[in-house]
C-alpha positions as CSV (number, residue, x, y, z in Angstrom):
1,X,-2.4,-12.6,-19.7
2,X,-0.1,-12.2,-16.6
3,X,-0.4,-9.8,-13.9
4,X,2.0,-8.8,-11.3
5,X,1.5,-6.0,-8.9
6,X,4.1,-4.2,-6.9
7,X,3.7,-4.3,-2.9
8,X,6.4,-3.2,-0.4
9,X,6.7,-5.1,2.7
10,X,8.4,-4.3,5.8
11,X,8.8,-5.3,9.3
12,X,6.0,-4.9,12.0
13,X,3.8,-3.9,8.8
14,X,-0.2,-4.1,9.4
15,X,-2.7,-3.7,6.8
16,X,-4.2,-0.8,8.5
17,X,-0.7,1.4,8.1
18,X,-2.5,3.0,4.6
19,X,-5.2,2.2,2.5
20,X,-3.2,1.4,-0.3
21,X,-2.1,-2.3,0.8
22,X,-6.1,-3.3,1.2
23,X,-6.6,-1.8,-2.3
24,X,-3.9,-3.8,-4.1
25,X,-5.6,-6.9,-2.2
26,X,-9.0,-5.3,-3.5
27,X,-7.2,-5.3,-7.5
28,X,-5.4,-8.7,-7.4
29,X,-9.1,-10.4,-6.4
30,X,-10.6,-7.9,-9.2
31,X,-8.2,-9.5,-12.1
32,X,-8.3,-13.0,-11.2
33,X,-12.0,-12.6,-12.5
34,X,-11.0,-11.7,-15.7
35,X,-11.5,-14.3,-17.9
36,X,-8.5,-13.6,-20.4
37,X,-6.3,-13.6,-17.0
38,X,-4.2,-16.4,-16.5
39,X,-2.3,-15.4,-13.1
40,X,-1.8,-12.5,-10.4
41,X,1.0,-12.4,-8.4
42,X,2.4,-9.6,-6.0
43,X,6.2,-8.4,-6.8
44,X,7.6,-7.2,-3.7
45,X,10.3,-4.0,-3.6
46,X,10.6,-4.7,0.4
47,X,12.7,-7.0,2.9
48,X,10.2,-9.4,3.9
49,X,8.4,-11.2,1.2
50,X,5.3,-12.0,3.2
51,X,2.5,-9.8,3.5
52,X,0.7,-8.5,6.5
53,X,-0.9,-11.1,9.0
54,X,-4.5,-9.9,7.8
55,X,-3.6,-11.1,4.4
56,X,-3.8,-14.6,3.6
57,X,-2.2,-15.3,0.2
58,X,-2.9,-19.0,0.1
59,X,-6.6,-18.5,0.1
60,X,-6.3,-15.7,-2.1
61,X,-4.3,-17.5,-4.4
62,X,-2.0,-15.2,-4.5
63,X,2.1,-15.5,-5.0
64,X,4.7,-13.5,-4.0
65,X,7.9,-13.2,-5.6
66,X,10.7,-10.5,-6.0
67,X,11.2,-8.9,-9.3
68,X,13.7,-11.3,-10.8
69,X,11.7,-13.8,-9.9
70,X,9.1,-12.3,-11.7
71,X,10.6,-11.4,-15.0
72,X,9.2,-14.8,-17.0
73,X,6.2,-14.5,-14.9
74,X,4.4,-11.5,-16.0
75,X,3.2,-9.7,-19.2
76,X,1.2,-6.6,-17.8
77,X,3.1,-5.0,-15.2
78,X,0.8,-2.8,-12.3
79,X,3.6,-0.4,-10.2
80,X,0.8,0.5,-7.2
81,X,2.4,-0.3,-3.8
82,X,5.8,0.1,-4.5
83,X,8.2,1.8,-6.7
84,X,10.0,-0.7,-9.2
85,X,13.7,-1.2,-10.7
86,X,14.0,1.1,-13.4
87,X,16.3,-0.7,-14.9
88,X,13.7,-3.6,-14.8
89,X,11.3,-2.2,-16.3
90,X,13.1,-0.8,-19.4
91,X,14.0,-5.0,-19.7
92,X,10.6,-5.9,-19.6
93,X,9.1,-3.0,-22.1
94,X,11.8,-3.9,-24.4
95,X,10.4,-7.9,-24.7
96,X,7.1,-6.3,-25.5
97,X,5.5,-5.9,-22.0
98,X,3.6,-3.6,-20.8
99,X,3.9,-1.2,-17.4
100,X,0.9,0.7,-15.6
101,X,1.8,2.9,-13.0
102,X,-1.4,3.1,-10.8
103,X,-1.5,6.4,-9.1
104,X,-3.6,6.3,-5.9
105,X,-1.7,8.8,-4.0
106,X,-2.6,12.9,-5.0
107,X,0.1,13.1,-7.5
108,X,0.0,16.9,-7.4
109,X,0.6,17.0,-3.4
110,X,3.5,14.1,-4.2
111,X,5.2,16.7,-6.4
112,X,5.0,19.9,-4.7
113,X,5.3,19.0,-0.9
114,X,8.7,16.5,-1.3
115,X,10.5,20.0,-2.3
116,X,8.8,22.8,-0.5
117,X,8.7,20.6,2.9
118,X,11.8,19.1,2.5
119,X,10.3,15.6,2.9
120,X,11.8,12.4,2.1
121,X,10.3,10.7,-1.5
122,X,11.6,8.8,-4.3
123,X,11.2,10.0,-7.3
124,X,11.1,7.3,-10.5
125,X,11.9,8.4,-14.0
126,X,8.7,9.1,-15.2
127,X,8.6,8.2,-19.0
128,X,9.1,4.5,-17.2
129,X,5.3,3.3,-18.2
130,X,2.8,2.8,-21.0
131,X,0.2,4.4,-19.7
132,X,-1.2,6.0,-16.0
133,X,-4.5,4.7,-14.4
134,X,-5.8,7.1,-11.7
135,X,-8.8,6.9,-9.4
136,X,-11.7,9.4,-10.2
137,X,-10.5,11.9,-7.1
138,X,-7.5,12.8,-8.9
139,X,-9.0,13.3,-12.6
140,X,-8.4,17.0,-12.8
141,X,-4.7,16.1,-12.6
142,X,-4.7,14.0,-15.8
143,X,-3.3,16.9,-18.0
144,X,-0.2,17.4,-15.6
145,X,-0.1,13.6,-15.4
146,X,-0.1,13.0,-19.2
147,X,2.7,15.9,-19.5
148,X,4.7,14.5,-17.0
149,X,4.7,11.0,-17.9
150,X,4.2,11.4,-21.6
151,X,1.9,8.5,-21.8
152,X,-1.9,8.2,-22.5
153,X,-4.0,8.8,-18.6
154,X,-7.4,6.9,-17.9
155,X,-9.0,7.0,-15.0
156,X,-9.6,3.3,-13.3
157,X,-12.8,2.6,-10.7
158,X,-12.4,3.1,-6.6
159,X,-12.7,-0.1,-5.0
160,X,-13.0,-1.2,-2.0
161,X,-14.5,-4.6,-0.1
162,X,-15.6,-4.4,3.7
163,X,-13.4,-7.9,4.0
164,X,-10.7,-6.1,6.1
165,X,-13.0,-3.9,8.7
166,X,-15.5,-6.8,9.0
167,X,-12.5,-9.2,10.1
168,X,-10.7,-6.1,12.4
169,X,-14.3,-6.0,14.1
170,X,-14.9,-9.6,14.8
171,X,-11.3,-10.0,16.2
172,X,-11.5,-6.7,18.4
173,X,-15.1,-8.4,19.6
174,X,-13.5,-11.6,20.2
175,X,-10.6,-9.7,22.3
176,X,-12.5,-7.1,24.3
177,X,-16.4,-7.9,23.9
178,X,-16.8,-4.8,22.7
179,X,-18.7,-4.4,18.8
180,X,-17.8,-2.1,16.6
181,X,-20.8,0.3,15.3
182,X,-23.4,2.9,16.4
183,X,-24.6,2.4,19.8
184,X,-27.6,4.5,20.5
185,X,-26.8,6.8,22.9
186,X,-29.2,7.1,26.5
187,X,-32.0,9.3,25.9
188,X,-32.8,11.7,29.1
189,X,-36.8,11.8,30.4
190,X,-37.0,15.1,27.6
191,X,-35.6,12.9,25.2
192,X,-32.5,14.5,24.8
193,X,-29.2,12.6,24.4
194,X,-25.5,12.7,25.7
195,X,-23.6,14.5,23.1
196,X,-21.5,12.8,20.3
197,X,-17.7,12.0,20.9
198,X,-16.3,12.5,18.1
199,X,-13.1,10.9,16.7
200,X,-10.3,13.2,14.1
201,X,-8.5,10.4,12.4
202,X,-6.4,12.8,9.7
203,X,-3.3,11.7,9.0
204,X,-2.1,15.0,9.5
205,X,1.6,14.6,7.5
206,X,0.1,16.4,4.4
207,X,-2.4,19.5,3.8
208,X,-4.6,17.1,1.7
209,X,-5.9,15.6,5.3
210,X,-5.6,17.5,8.2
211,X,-7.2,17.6,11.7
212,X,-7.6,21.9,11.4
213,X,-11.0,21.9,9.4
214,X,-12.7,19.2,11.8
215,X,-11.5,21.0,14.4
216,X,-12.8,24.1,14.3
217,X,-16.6,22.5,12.9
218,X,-16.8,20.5,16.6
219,X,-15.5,23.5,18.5
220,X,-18.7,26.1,16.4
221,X,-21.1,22.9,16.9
222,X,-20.3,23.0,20.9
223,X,-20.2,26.6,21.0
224,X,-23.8,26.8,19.0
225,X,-25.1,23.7,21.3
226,X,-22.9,22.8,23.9
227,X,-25.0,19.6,24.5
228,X,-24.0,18.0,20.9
229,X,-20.5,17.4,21.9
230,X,-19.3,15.3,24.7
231,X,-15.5,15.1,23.8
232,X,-13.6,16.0,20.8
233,X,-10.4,12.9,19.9
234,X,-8.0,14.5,17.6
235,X,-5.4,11.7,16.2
236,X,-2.4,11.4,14.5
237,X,-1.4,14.9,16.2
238,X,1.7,13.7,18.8
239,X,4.1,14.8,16.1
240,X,2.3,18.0,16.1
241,X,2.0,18.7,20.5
242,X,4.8,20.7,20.4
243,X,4.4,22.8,17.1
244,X,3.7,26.9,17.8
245,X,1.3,27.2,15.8
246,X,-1.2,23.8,16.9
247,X,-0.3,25.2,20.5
248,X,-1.8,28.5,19.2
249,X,-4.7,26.7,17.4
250,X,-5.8,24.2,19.8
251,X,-5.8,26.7,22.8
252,X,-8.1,28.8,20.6
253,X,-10.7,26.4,21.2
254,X,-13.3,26.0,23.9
255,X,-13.4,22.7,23.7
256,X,-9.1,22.8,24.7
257,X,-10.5,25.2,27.3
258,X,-12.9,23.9,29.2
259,X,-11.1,20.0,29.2
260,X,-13.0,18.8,26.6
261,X,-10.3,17.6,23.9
262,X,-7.7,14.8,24.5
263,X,-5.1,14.5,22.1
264,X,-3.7,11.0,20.5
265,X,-1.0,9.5,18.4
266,X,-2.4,6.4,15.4
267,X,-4.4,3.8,16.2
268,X,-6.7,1.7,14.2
269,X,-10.4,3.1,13.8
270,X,-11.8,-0.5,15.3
271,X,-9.7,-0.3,18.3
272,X,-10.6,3.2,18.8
273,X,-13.6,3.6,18.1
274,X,-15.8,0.7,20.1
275,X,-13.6,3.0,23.1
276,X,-13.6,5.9,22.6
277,X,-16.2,7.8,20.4
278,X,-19.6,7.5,18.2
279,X,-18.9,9.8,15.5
280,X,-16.1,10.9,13.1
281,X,-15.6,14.8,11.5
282,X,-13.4,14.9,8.9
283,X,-11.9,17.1,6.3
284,X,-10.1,16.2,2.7
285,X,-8.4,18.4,-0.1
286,X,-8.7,17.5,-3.5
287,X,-8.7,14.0,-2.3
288,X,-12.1,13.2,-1.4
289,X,-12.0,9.1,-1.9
290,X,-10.6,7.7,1.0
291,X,-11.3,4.3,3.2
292,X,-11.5,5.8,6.5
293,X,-14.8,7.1,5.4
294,X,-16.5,3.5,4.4
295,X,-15.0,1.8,7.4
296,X,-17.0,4.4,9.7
297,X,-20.1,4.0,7.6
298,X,-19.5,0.3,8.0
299,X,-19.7,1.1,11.4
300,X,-23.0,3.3,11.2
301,X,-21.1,5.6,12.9
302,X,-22.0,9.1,12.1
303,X,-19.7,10.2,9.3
304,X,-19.6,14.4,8.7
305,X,-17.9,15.1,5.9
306,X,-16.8,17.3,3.0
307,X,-16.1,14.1,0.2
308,X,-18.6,15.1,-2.9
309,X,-18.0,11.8,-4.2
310,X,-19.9,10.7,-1.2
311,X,-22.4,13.3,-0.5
312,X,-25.3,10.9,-0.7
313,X,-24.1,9.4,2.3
314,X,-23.0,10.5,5.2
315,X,-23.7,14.1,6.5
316,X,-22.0,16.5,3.5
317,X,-20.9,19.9,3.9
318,X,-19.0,21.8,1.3
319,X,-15.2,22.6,0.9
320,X,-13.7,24.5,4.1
321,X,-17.2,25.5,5.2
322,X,-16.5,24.8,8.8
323,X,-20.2,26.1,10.0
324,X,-21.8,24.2,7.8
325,X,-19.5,21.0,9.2
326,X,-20.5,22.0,12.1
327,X,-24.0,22.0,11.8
328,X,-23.9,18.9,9.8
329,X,-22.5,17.0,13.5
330,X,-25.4,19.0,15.9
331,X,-27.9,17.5,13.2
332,X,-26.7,13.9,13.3
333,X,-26.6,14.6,17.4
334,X,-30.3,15.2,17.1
335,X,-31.7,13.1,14.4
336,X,-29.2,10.0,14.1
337,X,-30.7,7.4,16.6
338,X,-33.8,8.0,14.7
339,X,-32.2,8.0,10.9
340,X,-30.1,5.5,11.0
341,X,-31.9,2.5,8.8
342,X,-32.1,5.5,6.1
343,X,-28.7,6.2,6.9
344,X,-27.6,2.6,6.9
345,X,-29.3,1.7,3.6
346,X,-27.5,5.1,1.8
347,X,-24.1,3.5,3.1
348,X,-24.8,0.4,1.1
349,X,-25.6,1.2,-1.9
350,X,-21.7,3.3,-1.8
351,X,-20.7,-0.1,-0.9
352,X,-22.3,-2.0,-3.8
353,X,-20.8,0.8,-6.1
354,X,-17.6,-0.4,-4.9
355,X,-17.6,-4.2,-5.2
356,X,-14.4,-5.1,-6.6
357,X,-16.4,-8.0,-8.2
358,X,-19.6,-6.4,-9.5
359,X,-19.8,-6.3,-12.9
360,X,-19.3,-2.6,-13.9
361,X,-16.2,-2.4,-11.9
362,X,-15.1,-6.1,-13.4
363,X,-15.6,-4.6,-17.4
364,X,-14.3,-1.6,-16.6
365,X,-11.0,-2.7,-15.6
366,X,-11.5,-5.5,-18.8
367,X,-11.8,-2.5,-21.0
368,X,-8.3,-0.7,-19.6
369,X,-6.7,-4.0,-19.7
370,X,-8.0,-4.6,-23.1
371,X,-6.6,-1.3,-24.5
372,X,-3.5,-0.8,-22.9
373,X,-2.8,-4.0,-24.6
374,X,-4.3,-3.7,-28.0
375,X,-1.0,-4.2,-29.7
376,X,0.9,-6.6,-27.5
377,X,3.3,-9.1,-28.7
378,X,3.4,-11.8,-25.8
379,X,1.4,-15.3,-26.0
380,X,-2.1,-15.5,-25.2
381,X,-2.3,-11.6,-24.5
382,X,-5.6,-9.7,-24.4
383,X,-6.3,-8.7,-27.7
384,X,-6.1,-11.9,-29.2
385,X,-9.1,-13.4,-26.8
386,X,-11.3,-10.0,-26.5
């Protein structure tokens, strides 16, 4: 069997623009374990036909190769990082192959928000694929999803490899001499310490991840225990400076008042963080797997958050429950120094979990495989060699 994946490329692009360009990386090294897999390659939809610096296809053994190109190359068709010729892939379906679109993105939030924002999308024809694979976050969307799409929906395993932080960290130490992860913070002759700075990296350009939540739990942890927070970073939010209603918002807060808040466009979590801050607060809706997280628990950085996916690592607090956020960060103030192996070992076993290359996650993507090609006509295809 032969796999090709879709990526987009662009100018200036960096792996640390999404999380989606590390998890095609992350899928490509997953199938080129399978042993019915002949090849993986990446189709690219973009203008550049290279991928980003951090990605090395030769020792990957990856190729990439525009769709034409692709046409005799492939049997089992992923759409994932970019949107594909429609035209193209009727062609292919009609020689017998088969098309996945991978959803990664909330598909619900991808619907609604293009028309009632007015924001730019594209929008594919959607009976274009055999089947939809979508990551466990977004499995109470499989009923719209199969409606829409009119095609069998499976979930498929979140993966994710610390390959891409690990690297980001050792070139940010080779740069600056600074290393990214928890530094203990001074303790005073009481034994109390400085308070947390705490990094907001929401995107902000979609109510599933926005700064407003986080927010508010660092401005009730400083008013509760003005000690526990040192400065509040709130990224991503340039676009926003201007905006009535974050005006109104962020001058509601005593931590805007009293010169305790700075405000920041994007910039990668590394760079930032060995900087800037010590501890991340963020907020998710209805999309609770996202990398930002693992990268700060890579870091040992204290992570307070409301993913239930991940509430055995971490500090978890429910929902919206911005108290309980906020009491979540004045506890890893107090007790975090003193936690952290416990902490550190709770991170890893979400990272073992996640091993593109562990066994669970390698047969589970064997099994979709497997089934969405059960009655495929190429050569060599995977039903023939289960």
């Amino acid at each position: 069997m032969r796999i090709g994946i879709s990526v987009v490329t662009h100018e200036g692009q960096n792996i640390w623009q999404n999380g989606l360009g590390q998890n095609v990386v992350f899928l490509a090294e997953l199938l080129q374990r399978l042993p019915f897999v002949q090849s993986v390659l990446l189709i690219d939809v973009g203008d550049q036909l290279v991928m980003p610096p951090q990605v090395d296809l030769n020792s990957k053994a990856l190729r990439i190769m525009r769709q034409q190109e692709a046409t005799d190359e492939v049997d089992v068709i992923v759409e994932m990082g970019g949107a594909l010729d429609i035209q193209w892939l009727d062609l292919m379906r009609a020689r017998g192959k088969k098309v996945v679109f991978y959803c990664c993105g909330q598909p619900f939030v991808g619907l609604a928000e293009a028309s009632v924002f007015n924001k730019p999308t594209h929008a594919a024809r959607p009976d274009r694929c055999d089947e939809v694979w979508l990551l466990p976050k977004d499995a109470v969307f499989a009923s719209m999803m199969r409606t829409l799409h009119r095609c069998e929906v499976h979930e498929a395993p979140f993966i994710w490899h610390s390959q891409f932080i690990g690297r980001r960290a050792q070139e940010v130490a080779e740069q600056t001499g600074l290393r990214y992860g928890y530094q203990a913070r001074p303790a005073a002759e009481d034994g109390t310490r400085a308070g947390l700075r705490v990094a907001i990296f929401e995107p902000n350009i979609s109510v599933v991840k926005t700064s407003s939540v986080p927010m508010l739990a660092c401005d009730e942890a400083y008013r509760a225990e003005p000690d526990s927070v040192a400065m509040m970073h709130v990224l991503n939010t340039l676009h926003l400076k201007d905006h009535p209603t974050m005006l109104y918002f962020a001058n509601s807060l005593d931590l805007v008042r009293e010169h305790k808040a700075i405000f920041h466009g994007r910039h990668d979590i590394v760079g930032f963080m060995v900087q800037h801050a010590d501890a991340v607060v963020s907020h998710q809706w209805q999309n609770e797997q996202n990398y930002s997280y693992l990268d700060a628990l890579y870091g040992d950085y204290p992570l307070i958050h409301n993913s239930p996916w991940l509430k055995d690592a971490g500090y978890y607090y429910p929902a919206f429950e911005a108290r309980q956020g906020a009491a979540q960060l004045r506890h890893a103030a107090a007790v975090h120094e003193r936690d952290i192996e416990d902490y550190r070992a709770r991170s890893r076993q979400v990272f073992a979990a996640l091993d593109p290359l562990s066994q669970p996650n390698l047969d589970a993507y064997a099994a979709r495989l497997l089934h969405l090609c059960r009655d495929a006509k190429f050569a060599g295809h995977a039903g023939s060699r289960a």
